[in-house]
C-alpha positions as CSV (number, residue, x, y, z in Angstrom):
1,X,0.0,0.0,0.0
2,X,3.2,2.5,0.6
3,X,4.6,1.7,-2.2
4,X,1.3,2.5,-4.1
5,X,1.0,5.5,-2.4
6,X,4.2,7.0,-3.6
7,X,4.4,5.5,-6.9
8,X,1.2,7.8,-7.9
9,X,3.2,11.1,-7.5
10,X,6.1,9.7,-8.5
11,X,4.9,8.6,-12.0
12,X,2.3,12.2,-11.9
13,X,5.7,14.2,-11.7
14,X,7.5,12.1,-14.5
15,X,4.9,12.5,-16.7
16,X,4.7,16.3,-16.2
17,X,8.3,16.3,-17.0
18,X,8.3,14.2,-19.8
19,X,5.2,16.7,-21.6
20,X,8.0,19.7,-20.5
21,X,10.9,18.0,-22.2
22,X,8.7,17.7,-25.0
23,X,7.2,21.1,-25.6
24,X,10.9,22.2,-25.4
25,X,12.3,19.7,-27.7
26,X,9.7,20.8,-30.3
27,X,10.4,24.8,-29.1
28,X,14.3,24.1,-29.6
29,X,13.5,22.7,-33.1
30,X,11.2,25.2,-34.4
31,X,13.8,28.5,-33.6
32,X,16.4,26.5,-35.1
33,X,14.3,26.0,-37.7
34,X,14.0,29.7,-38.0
35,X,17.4,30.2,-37.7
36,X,18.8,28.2,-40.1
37,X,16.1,29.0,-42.8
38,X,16.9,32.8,-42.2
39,X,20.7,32.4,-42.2
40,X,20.5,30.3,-45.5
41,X,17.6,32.9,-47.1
42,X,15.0,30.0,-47.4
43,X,12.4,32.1,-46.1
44,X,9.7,33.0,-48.3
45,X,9.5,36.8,-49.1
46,X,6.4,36.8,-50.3
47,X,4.8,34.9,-47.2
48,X,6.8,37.1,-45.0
49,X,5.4,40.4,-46.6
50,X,2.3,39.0,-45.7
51,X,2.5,38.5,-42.5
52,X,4.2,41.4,-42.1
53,X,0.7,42.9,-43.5
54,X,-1.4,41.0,-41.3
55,X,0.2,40.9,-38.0
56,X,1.2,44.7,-38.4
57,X,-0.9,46.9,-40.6
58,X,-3.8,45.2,-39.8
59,X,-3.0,46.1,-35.9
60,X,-2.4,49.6,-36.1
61,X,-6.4,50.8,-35.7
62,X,-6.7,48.8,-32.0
63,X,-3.3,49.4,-31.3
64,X,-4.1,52.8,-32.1
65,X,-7.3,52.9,-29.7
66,X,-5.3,51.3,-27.1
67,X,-3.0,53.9,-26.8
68,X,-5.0,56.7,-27.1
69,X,-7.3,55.3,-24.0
70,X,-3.6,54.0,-22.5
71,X,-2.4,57.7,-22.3
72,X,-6.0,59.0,-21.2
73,X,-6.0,56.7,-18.3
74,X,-2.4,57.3,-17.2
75,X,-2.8,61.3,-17.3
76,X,-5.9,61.5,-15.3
77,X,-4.8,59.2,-12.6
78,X,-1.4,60.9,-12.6
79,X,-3.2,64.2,-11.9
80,X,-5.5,62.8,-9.3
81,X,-3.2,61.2,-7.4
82,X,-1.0,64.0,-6.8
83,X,-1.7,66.6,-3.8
84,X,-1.1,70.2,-3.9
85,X,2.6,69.3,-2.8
86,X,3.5,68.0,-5.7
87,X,4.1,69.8,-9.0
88,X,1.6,68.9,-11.5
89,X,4.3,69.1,-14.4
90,X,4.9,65.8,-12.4
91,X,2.5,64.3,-14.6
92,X,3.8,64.8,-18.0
93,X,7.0,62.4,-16.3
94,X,4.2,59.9,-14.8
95,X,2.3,59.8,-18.1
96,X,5.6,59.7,-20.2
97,X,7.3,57.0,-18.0
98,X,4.7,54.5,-18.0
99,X,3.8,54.8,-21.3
100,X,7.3,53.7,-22.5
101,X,8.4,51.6,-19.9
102,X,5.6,49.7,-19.7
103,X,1.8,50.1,-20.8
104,X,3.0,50.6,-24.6
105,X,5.2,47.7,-24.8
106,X,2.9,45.2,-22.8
107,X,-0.7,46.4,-23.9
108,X,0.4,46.1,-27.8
109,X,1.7,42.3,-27.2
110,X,-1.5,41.5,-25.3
111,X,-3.5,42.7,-28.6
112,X,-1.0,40.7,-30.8
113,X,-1.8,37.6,-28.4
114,X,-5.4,37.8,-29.3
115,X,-5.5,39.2,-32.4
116,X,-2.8,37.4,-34.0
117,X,-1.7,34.5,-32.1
118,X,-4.8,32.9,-31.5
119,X,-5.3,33.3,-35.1
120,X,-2.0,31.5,-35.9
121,X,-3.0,28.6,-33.7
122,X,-6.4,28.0,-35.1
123,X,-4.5,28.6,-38.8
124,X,-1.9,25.8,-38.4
125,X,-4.1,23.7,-36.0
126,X,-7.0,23.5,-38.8
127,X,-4.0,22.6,-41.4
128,X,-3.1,20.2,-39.0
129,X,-6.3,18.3,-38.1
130,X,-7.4,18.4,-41.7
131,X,-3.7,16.8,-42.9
132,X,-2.2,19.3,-44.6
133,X,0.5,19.7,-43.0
134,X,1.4,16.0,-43.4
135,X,1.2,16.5,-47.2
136,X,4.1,19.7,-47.1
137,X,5.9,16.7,-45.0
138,X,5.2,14.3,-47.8
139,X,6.2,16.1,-50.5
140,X,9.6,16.7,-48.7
141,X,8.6,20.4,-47.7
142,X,9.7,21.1,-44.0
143,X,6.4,23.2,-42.7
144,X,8.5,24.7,-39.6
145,X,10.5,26.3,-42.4
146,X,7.4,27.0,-44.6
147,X,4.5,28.7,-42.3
148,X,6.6,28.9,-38.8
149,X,9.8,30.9,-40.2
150,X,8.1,33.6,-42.0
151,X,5.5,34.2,-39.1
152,X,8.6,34.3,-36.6
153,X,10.4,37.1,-38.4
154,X,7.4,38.9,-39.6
155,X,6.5,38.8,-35.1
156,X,10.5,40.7,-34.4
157,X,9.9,43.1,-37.6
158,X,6.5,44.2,-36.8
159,X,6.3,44.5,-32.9
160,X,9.6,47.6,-32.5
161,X,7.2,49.2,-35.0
162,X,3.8,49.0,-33.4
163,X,5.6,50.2,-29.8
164,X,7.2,52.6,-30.8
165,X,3.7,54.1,-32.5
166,X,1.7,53.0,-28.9
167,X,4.3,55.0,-27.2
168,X,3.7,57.8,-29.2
169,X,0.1,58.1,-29.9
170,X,-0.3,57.5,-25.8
171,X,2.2,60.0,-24.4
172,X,0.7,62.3,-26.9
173,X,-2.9,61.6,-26.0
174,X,-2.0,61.9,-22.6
175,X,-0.5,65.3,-23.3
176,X,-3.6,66.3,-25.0
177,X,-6.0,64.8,-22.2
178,X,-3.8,66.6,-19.4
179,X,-4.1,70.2,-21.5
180,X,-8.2,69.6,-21.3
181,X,-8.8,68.2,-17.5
182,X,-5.7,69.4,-15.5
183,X,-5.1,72.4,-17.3
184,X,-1.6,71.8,-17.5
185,X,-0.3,73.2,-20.8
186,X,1.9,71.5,-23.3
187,X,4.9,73.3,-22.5
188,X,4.6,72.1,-18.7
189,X,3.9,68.5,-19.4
190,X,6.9,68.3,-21.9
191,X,9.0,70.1,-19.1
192,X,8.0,67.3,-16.7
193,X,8.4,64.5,-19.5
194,X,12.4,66.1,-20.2
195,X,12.8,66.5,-16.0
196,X,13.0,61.8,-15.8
197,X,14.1,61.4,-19.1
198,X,16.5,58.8,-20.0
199,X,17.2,57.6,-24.1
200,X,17.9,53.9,-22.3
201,X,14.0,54.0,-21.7
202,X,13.4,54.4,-25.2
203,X,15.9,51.5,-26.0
204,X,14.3,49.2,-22.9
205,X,11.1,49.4,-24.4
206,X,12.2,48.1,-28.0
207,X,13.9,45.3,-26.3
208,X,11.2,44.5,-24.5
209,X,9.0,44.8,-28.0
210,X,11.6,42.6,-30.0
211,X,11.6,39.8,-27.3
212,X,7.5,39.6,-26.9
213,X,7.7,39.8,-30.8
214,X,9.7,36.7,-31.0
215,X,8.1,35.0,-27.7
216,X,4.1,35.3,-29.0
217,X,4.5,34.0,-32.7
218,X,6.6,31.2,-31.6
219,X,4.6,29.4,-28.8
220,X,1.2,30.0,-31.0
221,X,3.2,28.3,-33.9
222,X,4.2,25.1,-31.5
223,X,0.8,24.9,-30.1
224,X,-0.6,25.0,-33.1
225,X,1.3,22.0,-35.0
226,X,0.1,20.0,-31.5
227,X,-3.5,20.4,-32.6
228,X,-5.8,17.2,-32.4
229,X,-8.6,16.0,-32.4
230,X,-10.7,18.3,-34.8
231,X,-12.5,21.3,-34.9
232,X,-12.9,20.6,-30.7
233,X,-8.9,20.1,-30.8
234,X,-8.5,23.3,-32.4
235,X,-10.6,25.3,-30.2
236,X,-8.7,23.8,-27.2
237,X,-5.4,24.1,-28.6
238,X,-6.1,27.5,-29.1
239,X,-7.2,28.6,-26.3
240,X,-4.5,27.0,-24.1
241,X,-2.1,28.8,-26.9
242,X,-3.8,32.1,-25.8
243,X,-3.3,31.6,-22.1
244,X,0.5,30.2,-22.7
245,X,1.6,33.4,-24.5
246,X,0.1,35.5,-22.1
247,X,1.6,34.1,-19.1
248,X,4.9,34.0,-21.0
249,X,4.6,37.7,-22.0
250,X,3.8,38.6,-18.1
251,X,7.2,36.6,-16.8
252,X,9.3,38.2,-19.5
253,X,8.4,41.7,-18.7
254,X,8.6,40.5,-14.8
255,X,12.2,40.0,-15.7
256,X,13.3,42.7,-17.7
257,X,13.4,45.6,-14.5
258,X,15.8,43.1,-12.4
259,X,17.7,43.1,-15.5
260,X,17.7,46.3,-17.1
261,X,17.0,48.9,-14.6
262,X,19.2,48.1,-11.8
């Protein structure tokens, strides 16, 4: 009966290891897979361009939205927050600050999680279910090279780009909102912006934008080449595609102040 009783965890813990070593076996093969098809110019421009198109220009109205409301939020909370003690040119640092640092970079890879991750999951998990991908493999075509290498790239091009624009259009909006309800003109809220500002913030924000852009596109591509089971399978896969990248995206931006800002 002991020996039952501790042979149940025992082979529950072996089994979760074995799944890990797994879905970083097949992680480890797909960026290599990238890698190598980059280095050696296999990629396909033409299916690059296209994602390019939809993971980027396609993005740019709710990444748009998102930092206009982003910037809107972050000025008014800045100015209510503050007491009479404090300079309200304080803001325009607040607002600036968190856009960069954190809000822009973050907020635009949650959109890309739902907007276009989830979407590349479902994409490769219906290929999957419905065989296609077994026929690229039969006709000697490697599909990591094929769908996963252009979406991987097109995910580090597009993401710098998209940030950079959040962190403008929401400092700006928050400039603008901060002019209307604090009365705090433009030439005081850039005053505050200059007083805290550092060109590494700038540079931390695309790093953080180039690693979520590599991150998202490359556990929706694994999760989707897992996909079984059928249409059920694909709605399964891709929600628990959705939930991985998030969670990913959350740890890697919990990391980056220990590193970076020390």
């Amino acid at each position: 009966m002991s020996s039952g009783f501790l042979e149940r965890p025992v082979r529950w813990v072996a089994k979760r290891w074995d799944i890990c070593a797994e879905h970083a076996g097949q992680l480890g093969l797909l960026v290599w897979a990238t890698f190598s098809a980059t280095v050696r110019l296999r990629v396909s421009f033409k299916e690059f361009v296209r994602q390019l198109q939809i993971m980027g220009l396609q993005s740019v109205p709710i990444v748009m939205v998102t930092a206009v409301l982003t910037g809107i939020v972050t000025s008014q909370q800045g100015g209510y927050q503050l007491t009479s003690t404090v300079p309200l040119y304080v803001v325009g640092s607040i607002t600036v600050t968190s856009v960069i640092l954190e809000l822009g970079p973050v907020l635009t890879a949650v959109i890309l999680v739902g907007r276009v991750g989830a979407r590349i999951t479902a994409e490769l998990g219906t290929m999957v279910v419905s065989e296609q991908i077994d026929a690229y493999r039969s006709l000697g075509r490697d599909p990591l090279i094929i769908l996963g290498a252009p979406r991987v790239l097109a995910g580090i091009v597009v993401m710098p780009a998209l940030v950079g624009f959040a962190d403008f259009v929401g400092s700006l909006s928050g400039m603008i909102v901060a002019e209307i309800t604090l009365d705090l003109g433009y030439e005081t809220f850039l005053f505050g912006a200059r007083l805290l500002w550092q060109s590494w913030d700038v540079f931390y924000s695309f790093m953080k934008a180039i690693t979520f852009g590599f991150a998202f596109p490359v556990i929706a591509i694994h999760m989707g080449f897992r996909t079984s089971g059928g249409a059920e399978g694909v709605g399964r896969t891709t929600t628990d595609s959705v939930m991985f990248q998030l969670l990913t995206i959350f740890i890697l931006d919990a990391m980056f102040p220990p590193l970076f800002l020390q």
